[in-house]
Every structure is written in structure tokens, then in C-alpha cells.
C-alpha positions in Angstrom: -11.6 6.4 6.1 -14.9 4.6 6.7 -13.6 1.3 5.6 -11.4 1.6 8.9 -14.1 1.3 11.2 -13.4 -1.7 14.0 -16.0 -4.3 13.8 -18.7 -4.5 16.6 -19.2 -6.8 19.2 -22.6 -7.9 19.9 -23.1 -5.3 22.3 -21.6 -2.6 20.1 -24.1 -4.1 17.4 -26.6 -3.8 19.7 -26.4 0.1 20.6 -25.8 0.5 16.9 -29.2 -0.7 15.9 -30.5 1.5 18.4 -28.4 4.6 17.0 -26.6 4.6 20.6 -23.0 3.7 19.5 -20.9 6.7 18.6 -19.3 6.1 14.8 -17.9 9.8 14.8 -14.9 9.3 18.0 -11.7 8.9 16.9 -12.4 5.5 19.2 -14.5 4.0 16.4 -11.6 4.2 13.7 -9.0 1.6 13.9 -6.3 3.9 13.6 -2.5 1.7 13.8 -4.3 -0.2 10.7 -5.0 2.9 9.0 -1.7 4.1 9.2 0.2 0.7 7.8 -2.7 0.8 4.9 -1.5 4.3 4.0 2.0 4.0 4.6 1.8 0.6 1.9 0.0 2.5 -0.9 2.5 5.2 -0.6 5.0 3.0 -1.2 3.0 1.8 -4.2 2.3 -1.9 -2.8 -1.3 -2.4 -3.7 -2.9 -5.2 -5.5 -4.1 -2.8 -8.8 -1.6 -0.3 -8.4 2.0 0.8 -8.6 3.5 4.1 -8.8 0.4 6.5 -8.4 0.9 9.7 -9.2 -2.0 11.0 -6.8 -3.6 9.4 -3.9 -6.6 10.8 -2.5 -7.3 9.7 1.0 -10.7 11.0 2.9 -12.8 11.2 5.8 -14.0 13.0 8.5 -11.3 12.6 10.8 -8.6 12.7 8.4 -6.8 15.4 10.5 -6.9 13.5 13.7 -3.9 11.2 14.0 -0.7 12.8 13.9 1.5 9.9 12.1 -1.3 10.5 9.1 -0.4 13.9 9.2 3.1 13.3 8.3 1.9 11.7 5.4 -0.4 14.4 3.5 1.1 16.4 1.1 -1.9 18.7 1.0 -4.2 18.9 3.1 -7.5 20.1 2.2 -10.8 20.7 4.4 -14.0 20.8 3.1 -16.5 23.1 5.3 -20.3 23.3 4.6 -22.5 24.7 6.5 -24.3 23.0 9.7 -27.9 23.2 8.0 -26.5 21.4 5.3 -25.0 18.5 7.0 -27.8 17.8 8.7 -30.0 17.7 5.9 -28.0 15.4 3.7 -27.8 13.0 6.9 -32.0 13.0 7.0 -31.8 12.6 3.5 -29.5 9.4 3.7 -30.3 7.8 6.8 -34.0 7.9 6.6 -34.2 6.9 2.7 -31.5 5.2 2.1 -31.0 2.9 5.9 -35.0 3.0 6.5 -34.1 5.0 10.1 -37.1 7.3 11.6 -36.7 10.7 11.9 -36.2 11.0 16.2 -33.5 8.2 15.7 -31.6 10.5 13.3 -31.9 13.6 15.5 -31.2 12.0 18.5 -28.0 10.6 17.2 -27.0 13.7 15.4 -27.7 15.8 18.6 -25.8 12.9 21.5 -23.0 11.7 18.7 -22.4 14.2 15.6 -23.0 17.3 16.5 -20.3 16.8 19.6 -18.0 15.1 17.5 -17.9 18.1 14.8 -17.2 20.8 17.6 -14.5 18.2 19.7 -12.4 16.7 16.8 -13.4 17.3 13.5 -13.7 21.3 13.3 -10.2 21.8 15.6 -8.6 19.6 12.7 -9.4 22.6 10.6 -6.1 24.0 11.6 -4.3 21.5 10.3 -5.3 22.4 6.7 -3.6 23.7 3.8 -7.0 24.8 2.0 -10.3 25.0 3.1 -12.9 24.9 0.5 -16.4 26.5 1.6 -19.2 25.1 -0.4 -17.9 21.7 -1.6 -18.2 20.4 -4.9 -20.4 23.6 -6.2 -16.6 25.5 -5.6 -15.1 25.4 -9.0 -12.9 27.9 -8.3 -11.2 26.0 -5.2 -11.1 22.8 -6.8 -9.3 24.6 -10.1 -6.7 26.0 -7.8 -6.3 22.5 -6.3 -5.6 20.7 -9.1 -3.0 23.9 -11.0 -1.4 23.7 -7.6 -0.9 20.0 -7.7 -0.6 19.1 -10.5 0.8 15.9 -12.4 4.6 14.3 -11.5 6.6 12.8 -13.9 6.7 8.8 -12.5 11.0 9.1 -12.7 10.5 12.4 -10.3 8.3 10.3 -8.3 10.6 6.9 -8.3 13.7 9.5 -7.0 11.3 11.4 -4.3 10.0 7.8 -2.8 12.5 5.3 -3.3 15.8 7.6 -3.0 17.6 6.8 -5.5 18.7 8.3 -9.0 16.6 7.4 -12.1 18.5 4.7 -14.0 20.5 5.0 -17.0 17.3 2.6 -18.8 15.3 5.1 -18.4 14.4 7.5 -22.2 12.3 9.7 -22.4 10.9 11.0 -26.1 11.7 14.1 -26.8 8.5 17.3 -25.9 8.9 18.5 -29.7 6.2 20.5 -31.5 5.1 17.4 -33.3 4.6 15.3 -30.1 2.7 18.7 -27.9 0.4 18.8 -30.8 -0.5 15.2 -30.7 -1.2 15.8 -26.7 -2.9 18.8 -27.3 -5.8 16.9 -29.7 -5.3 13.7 -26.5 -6.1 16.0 -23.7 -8.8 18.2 -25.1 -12.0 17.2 -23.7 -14.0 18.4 -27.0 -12.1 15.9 -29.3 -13.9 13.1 -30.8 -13.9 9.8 -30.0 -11.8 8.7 -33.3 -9.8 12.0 -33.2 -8.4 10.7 -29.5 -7.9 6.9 -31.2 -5.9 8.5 -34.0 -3.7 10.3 -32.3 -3.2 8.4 -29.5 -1.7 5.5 -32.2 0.4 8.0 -33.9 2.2 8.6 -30.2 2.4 5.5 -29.5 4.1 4.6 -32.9 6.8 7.8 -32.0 7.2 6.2 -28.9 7.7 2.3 -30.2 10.3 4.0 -33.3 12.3 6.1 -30.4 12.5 3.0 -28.4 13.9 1.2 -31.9 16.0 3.8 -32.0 18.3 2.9 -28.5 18.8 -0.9 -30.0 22.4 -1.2 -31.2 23.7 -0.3 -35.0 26.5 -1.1 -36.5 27.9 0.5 -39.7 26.9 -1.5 -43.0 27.4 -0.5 -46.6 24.8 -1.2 -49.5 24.6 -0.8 -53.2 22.2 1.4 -54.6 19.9 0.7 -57.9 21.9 3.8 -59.2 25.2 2.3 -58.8 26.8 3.7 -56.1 27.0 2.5 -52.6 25.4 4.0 -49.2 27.2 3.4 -46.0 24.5 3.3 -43.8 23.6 1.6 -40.4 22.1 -2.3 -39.6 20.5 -3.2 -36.5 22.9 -5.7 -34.4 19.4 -7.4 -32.6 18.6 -10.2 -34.6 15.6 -10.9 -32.9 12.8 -9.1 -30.8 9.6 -9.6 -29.5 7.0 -7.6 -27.6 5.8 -8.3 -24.2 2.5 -6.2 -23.6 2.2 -5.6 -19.6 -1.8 -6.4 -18.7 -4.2 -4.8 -19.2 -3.3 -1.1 -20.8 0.1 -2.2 -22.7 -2.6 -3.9 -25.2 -3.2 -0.3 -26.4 0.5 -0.2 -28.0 0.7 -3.7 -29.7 -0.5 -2.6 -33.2 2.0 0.3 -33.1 4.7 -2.6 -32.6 3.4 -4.2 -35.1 3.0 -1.3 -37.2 6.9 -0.6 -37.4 8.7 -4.2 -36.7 8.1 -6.7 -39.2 6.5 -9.9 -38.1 7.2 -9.3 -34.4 6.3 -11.8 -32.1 3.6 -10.9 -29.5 3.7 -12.0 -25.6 1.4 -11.1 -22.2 2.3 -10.8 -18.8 0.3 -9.8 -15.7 1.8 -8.7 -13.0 0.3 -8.6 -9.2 0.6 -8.1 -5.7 2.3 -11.0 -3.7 -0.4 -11.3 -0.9 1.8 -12.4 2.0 4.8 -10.2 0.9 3.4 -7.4 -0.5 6.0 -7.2 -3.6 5.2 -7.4 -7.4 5.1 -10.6 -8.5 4.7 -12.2 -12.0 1.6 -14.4 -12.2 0.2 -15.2 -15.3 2.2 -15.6 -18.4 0.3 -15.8 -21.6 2.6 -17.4 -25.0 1.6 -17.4 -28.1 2.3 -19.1 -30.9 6.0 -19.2 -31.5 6.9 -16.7 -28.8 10.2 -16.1 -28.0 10.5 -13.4 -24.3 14.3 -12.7 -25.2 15.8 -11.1 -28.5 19.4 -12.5 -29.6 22.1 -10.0 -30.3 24.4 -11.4 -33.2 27.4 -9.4 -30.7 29.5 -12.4 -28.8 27.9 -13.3 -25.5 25.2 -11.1 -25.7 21.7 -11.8 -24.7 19.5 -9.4 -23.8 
């Protein structure tokens, strides 16, 4: 929330440098920007991000406006007590912004002591949680995250956008073989080369599931033993792998690893700056890189 503060006119500036100017009224906070900022990261438009599954937003008047409100999923106050606040703002604002100690107490006693009891501690009604004790509550912040938890991004694309995940959309199968490989991903303890190993050998399920959704088509060979096999052939001629910057860089060797000389492309996508929509803006090619695969089906291309 403090990167929503209106900027100061030179008399604003003025009282500021005097610790006169009141930065803890809802006044101070440019609000109607605040809530378009929000509204636009719900809806996943931001510059480094699409599809969050968790957005965290904070400040001392969180509570405040009411269209913000609507917004929060969970809402979560964190109370410490008065001694404590007051110490932690001596702390900062005399070591780290060079301020002298009566400029700090006058300030906390005209602006933030009044703002606590007027708007900020009222606001504790609005709360889901509230967490005595901060960041030393382990407890709290366990229950927080069970509570919470993690979304599946199809769950989320349906809750957001309204409308039914599409018939693209796979996912692999939660077997025993694939919760064991999470099991070594997510343990904190594992090692460093544990994590890499199993990470590839997920990524290489995931790459051979994909494989698996191309078209076959039934096709007979003869065996060095003398009879013949009716198996399956792969109807796509042609693929190639298009790694999304910067994290689909982590599956390219598992491509590699399971289509034979497969041609390698990058793309980055990014936020459109005057319309706010995804855009592709860099297109890396390499060598002999094709961003389509041929069927050898009639008028296919795909």
C-alpha cells in the first residue's frame, strides 16, 4: 500500500520535512488508483505475471476502502502491541532517515497514534484472522497457509474468467510414481542434486504424456523373429519445441531427451503497456527452426 501514496506538493513537502504532514489518513493514500491496480493484477494483467495463484496485498489501511474489501479473499490483521510499534518506528526513523528523537515523538503522538485508534484498529473488524505477535506466531501463520492453500491454475482460469476449462487442457495422472517424485521436490531437507534429478524425471513424464495426445494411426511391422507386430505410428511428421521465457528453459533437455533431433525455439511473452493484454515480443529462432509441426493427415496443420 505505500507505493500508493499521492505525491506532495511543495507545501506538502515542506510539512513533511518538518514531520507535520500526516502519511497515516486514509487522505494520504490515493485510493481510485489503488483499486484499478488491484482489480488489474487480479485479473492477471501485470508486466511479470499471469495467472497467480496468491496475491498478497498489504498495508496499514488495507481495511479502509470498501471496494478493496470486496476484493480480499482473506483477510488477515496483524496486531502488536503499542510498545512495540513505537519502538520499531525510533528504530527506523532515527537510524535509518537520520530524524531526531522529539521529531519522531511528536509525529507519532499528533499523526500515528490518532490514526491507529480512528482508522486502522476499527478496521480490525473487518478481519478474518487476527495474528498477535507477528512473524514470531508460527502457529497463525501455519493455519494461514493449511487454510489457504495452493489452486490448481484450471480451478483458478474457471473462478476468474467464467468459463469452463478447455478440452486442450491434460493433466498427468497423480499416480504413486509421480507423488513420490513430488514428495523428494517439496521436501525442504533434499539436496540440491536430489531436487535436479527428480525434477528432470517429472518433467520427462510430463513431455512423454504430452507425446502421448499426438495422433497414431495403426501400422504393422515385421519382427527379427519372423512374425509381424501391429503396432501404432505417430501421424505428426514434424515437431518442434517452443520454450516460454524464462522457466520453460528448465524442460528443454527433457524434450530432447525423448524426441529425436527436435528442433528448439524461444518466445517471451509480455504485457502490452497501453492495453494491458499479453503480447508476444521477442521471438528467438534458431538454427533450422520450424514453430509449426506438419501432420501427413490431408489439410492438417497444426
Amino acid at each position: 500500500m505505500d507505493s500508493f501514496y499521492k505525491v506532495l506538493n511543495e507545501k506538502q513537502h515542506q510539512l513533511s520535512i518538518r514531520n507535520e504532514y500526516n502519511f497515516d489518513h486514509p487522505d494520504a493514500f490515493d485510493m481510485e488508483l489503488l483499486v484499478q491496480v488491484l482489480q488489474r493484477l487480479r485479473e492477471g494483467k501485470k508486466k511479470t505475471m499471469y495467472g497467480a495463484n496468491v496475491i498478497i496485498f498489504e498495508g496499514i489501511l488495507a481495511f479502509y476502502n470498501a471496494e478493496v474489501l470486496k476484493m480480499l479473499d482473506m483477510k488477515v490483521f496483524v496486531d502488536t502491541d503499542a510498545d512495540i510499534r513505537l519502538a520499531r518506528r525510533l528504530r527506523r526513523d532515527i537510524v535509518q532517515r537520520g530524524r531526531d528523537l522529539e521529531g519522531v515523538l511528536k509525529q507519532y503522538m499528533t499523526y500515528v497514534k490518532p490514526a491507529y485508534q480512528n482508522y486502522i484498529a476499527p478496521c480490525m473488524a473487518h478481519a478474518d484472522i487476527i495474528v498477535p505477535r507477528g512473524g514470531e506466531n508460527k502457529v497463525a501463520i501455519h493455519l494461514i497457509v493449511q487454510h489457504r492453500g495452493f489452486k490448481v491454475r484450471e480451478k483458478l482460469a474457471v473462478a476468474h474468467v467464467g468459463q469452463p476449462v478447455p478440452d486442450s487442457l491434460y493433466v498427468l495422472k497423480d499416480t504413486p510414481q509421480v507423488q513420490g517424485l513430488h514428495t523428494f521436490i517439496r521436501n525442504k531437507d533434499t539436496a540440491r542434486d536430489e531436487f535436479i534429478f527428480y525434477s528432470k524425471r517429472l518433467m520427462r513424464l510430463v513431455i512423454e504424456f504430452a507425446l502421448s495426445l499426438l495422433p497414431y494411426s495403426d501400422h504393422s511391422v515385421d519382427t527379427p523373429q519372423g512374425f509381424t507386430y501391429k503396432g501404432r505410428k505417430c501421424d505428426v511428421e514434424k515437431i518442434c519445441g517452443v520454450s516460454i521465457l524464462r522457466a520453460g528453459e528448465t524442460m528443454e533437455q527433457a524434450v530432447c531427451d525423448v524426441c529425436k533431433d527436435i528442433r528448439i525455439g524461444k518466445i517471451l511473452i509480455q504485457t502490452n503497456q497501453q492495453t494491458d493484454e499479453p503480447e508476444v515480443s521477442f521471438i528467438f529462432i534458431v538454427i533450422r527452426f520450424i514453430i509449426v509441426f506438419e501432420s501427413s493427415l490431408p489439410n492438417q496443420l497444426c
